[in-house]
C-alpha positions in Angstrom: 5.5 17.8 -18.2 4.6 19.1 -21.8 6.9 18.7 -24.5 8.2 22.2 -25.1 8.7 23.2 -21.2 11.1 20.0 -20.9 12.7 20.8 -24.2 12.8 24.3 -22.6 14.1 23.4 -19.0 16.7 20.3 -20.8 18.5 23.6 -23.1 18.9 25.5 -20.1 20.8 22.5 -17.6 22.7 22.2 -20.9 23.6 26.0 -20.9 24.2 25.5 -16.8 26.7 22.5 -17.3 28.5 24.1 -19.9 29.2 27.6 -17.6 29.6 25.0 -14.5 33.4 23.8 -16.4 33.9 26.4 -18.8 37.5 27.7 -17.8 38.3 24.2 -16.9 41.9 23.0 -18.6 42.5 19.2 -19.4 40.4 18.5 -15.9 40.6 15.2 -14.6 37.3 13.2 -13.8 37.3 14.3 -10.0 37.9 18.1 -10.9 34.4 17.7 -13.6 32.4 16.0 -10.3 33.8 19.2 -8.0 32.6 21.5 -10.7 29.4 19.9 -11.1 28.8 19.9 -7.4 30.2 23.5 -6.3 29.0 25.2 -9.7 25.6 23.6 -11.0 23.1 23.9 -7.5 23.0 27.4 -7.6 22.5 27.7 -11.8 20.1 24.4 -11.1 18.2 25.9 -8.3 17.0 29.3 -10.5 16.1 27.2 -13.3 13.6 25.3 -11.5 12.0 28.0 -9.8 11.7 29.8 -12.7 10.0 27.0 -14.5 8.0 25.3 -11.7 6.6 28.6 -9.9 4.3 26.7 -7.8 6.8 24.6 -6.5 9.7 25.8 -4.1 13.4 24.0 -5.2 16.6 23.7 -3.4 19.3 22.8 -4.9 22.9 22.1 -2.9 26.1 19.8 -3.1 29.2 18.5 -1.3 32.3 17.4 -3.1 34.7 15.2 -1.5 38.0 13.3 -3.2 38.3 10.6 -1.1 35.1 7.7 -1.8 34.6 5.0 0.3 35.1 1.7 -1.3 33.8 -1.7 -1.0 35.1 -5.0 -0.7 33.6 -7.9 -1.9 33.2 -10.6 0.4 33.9 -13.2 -2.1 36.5 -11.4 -4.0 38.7 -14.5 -4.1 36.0 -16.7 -5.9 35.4 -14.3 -8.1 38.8 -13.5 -9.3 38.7 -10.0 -8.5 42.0 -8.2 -6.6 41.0 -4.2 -7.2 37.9 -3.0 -4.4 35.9 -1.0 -6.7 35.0 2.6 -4.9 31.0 2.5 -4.8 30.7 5.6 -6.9 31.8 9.0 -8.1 28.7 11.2 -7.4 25.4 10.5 -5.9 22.7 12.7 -7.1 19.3 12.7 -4.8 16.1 14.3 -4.8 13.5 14.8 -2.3 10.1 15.8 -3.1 7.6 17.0 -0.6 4.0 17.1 -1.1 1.9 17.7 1.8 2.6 15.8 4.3 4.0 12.9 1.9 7.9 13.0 0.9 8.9 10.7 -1.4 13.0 9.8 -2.3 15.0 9.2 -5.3 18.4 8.5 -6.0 21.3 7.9 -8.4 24.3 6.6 -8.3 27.0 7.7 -11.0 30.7 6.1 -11.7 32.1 8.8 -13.8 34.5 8.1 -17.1 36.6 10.4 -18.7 36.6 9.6 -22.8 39.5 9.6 -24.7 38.6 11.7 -27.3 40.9 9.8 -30.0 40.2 6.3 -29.3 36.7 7.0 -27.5 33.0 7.8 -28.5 30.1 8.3 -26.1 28.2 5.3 -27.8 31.0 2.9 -28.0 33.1 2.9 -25.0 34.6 -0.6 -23.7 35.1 -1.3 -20.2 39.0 -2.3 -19.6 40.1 -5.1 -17.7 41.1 -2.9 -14.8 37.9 -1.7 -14.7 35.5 -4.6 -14.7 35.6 -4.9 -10.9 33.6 -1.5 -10.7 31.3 -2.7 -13.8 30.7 -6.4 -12.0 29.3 -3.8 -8.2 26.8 -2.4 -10.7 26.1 -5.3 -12.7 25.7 -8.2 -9.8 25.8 -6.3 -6.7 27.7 -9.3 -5.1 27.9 -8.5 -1.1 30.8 -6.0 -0.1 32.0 -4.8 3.1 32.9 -1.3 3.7 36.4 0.3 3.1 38.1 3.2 4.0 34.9 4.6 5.6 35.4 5.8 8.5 32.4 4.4 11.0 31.3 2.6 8.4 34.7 0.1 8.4 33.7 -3.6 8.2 30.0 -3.0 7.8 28.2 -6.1 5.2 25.7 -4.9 2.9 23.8 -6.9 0.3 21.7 -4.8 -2.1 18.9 -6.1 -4.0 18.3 -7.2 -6.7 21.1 -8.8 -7.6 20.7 -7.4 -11.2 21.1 -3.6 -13.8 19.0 -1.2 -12.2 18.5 2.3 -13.2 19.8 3.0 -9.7 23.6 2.8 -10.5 24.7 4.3 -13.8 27.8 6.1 -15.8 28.9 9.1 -16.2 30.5 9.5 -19.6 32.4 12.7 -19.8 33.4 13.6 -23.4 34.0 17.5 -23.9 34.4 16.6 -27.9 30.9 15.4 -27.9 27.9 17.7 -29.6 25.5 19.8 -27.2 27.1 18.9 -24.3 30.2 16.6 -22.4 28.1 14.7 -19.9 26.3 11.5 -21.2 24.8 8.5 -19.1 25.1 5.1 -19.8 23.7 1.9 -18.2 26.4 -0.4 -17.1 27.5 -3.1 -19.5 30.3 -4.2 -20.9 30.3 -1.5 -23.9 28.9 1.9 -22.3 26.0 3.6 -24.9 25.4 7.1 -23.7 21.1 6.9 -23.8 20.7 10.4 -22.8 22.8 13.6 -21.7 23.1 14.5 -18.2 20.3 17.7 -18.9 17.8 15.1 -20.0 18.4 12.6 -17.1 17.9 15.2 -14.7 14.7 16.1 -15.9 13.7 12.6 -16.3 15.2 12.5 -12.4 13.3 14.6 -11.1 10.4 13.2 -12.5 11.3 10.2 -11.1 11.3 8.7 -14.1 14.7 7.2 -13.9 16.8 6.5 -10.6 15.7 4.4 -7.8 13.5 5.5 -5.0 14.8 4.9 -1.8 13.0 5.4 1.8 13.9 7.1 5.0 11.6 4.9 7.3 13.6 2.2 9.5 13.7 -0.8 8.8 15.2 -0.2 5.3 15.5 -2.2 2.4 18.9 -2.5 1.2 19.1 -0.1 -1.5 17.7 2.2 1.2 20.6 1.6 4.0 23.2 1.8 1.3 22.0 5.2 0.4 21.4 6.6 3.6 25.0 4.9 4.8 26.4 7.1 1.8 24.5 10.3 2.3 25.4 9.8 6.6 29.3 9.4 6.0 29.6 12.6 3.5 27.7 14.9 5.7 29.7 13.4 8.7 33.0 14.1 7.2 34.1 17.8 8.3 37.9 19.4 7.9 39.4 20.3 11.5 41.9 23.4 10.6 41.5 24.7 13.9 44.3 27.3 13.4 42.2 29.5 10.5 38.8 28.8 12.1 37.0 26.1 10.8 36.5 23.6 13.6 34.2 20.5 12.5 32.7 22.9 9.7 30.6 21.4 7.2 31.3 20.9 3.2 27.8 20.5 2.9 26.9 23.9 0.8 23.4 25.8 1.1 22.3 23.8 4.6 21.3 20.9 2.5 21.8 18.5 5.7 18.9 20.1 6.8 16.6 20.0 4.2 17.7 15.9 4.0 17.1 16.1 8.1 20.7 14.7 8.4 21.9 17.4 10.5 20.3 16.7 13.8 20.9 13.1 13.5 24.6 13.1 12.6 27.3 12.8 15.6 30.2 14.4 14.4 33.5 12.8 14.8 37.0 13.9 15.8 38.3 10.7 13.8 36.9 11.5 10.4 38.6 11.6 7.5 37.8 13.5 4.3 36.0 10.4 3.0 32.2 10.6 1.4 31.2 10.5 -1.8 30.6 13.8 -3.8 26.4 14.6 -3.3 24.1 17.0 -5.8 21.2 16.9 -4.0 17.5 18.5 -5.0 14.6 19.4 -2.7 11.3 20.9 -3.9 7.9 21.9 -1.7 5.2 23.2 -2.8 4.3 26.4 -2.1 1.5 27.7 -0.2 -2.1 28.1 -1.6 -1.5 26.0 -4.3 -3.9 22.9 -5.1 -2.6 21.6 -8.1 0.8 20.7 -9.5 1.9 21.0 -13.2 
């Protein structure tokens, strides 16, 4: 992408975020994730197809409160008593060129600054908090819980190292430009970009981790997929004003991720999943090249 269109497309998911929480008073980290997921795809989706006309974007998202959390099947040994949960919102993006669709995904753990005490390039992980930092530092293997179907399930993603995969979310609505930062895990959090530029950079695939839809999976894969399966699964049963097993999926975007058809719905499900932004783009008809 030339220089000036991404400066362009960066000023204007700036101008998007800022809209998405404006009105927002003293919000708490889940009420940022709901706005980013119930307020940015449709801002998101016009920006793209304004700037990509020869490509066709969707844009959707799901917000639940209640995340699944892991376990980690050495958690004695390694002196940990907390279960981190496995993330506050899961951004992913599928591209679809001819008859090849590729995935990519990231995984976000969201933290609210204190403006007084805080800056976006020096915050320090607390000690009730180094559980969640050691899941995205050494992926040790967890077991699934509060999950619904999930419940009890091992999974060991590899490699056991910092990948570009699993990042934070610095929220900091003092900060210049704009209050969403990301930062790879460590023990000190260093915002390297704002949220505009990562999504850019996302969409490019130039930062997440690519997962695959194609069974067997690798690790990273099943975890996402598990993830992406027990959101869409979760449904609110208020049979008294209507809604039986009704989806907070927004826009159809189980379809466009082919979840829907797959997915057996549940009478047992809680309102447990994690929060999803989720991207799709196609290229349109008659077009040879992409820009």
């Amino acid at each position: 992408m030339e220089a000036y269109l991404r400066n362009k497309l960066q000023v204007e998911i700036m101008d998007a975020l800022k809209q998405c929480i404006k009105g927002l008073t003293n919000p708490d980290e889940p009420a940022y994730i709901a706005a980013l997921v119930n307020q940015l795809p449709s801002h998101l989706e016009a920006i793209l197809n304004h700037t990509f006309p020869t490509l066709n974007f969707k844009v959707g998202g799901c917000f639940l409160h209640q995340k699944p959390i892991v376990e980690f099947c050495e958690k004695r040994m390694l002196g940990y008593k907390k279960d981190p949960e496995i993330g506050d919102l899961l951004i992913v993006y599928k591209k679809i060129r001819g008859t090849e669709v590729t995935y990519n995904a990231l995984l976000l753990q969201a933290k609210k600054l204190n403006g007084n005490t805080d800056s976006i390039y020096h915050h320090k992980i607390g000690y009730n908090d180094k559980h969640q930092l050691f899941l995205y530092t050494h992926w040790p293997k967890f077991i699934y819980r509060k999950a619904n179907n999930l419940n009890g399930r091992k999974r060991s993603v590899i490699p056991k190292a910092i990948t570009a995969g699993a990042q934070y979310l610095l929220i900091d609505r003092n900060a210049v430009c704009t209050p969403f930062w990301c930062a790879m895990p460590n023990d000190i959090l260093v915002a390297s970009k704002c949220l505009a530029s990562q999504l850019v950079d996302f969409i490019e695939f130039q930062t997440g981790r690519t997962f695959v839809k194609c069974v067997p999976r690798d690790s990273w894969s099943q975890m996402i997929w598990d993830l992406l399966e027990i959101s869409f699964q979760s449904v609110f049963n208020k049979s008294q004003y209507g809604y039986v097993k009704a989806s907070r999926a927004s826009d159809g975007i189980s379809d466009f991720l082919d979840l829907s058809k797959r997915l057996i719905l549940s009478d047992n499900n809680d309102d447990v999943g994690i929060p999803i932004l989720c991207f799709q783009s196609e290229e349109k008809e008659g077009n040879d090249e992409l820009k």
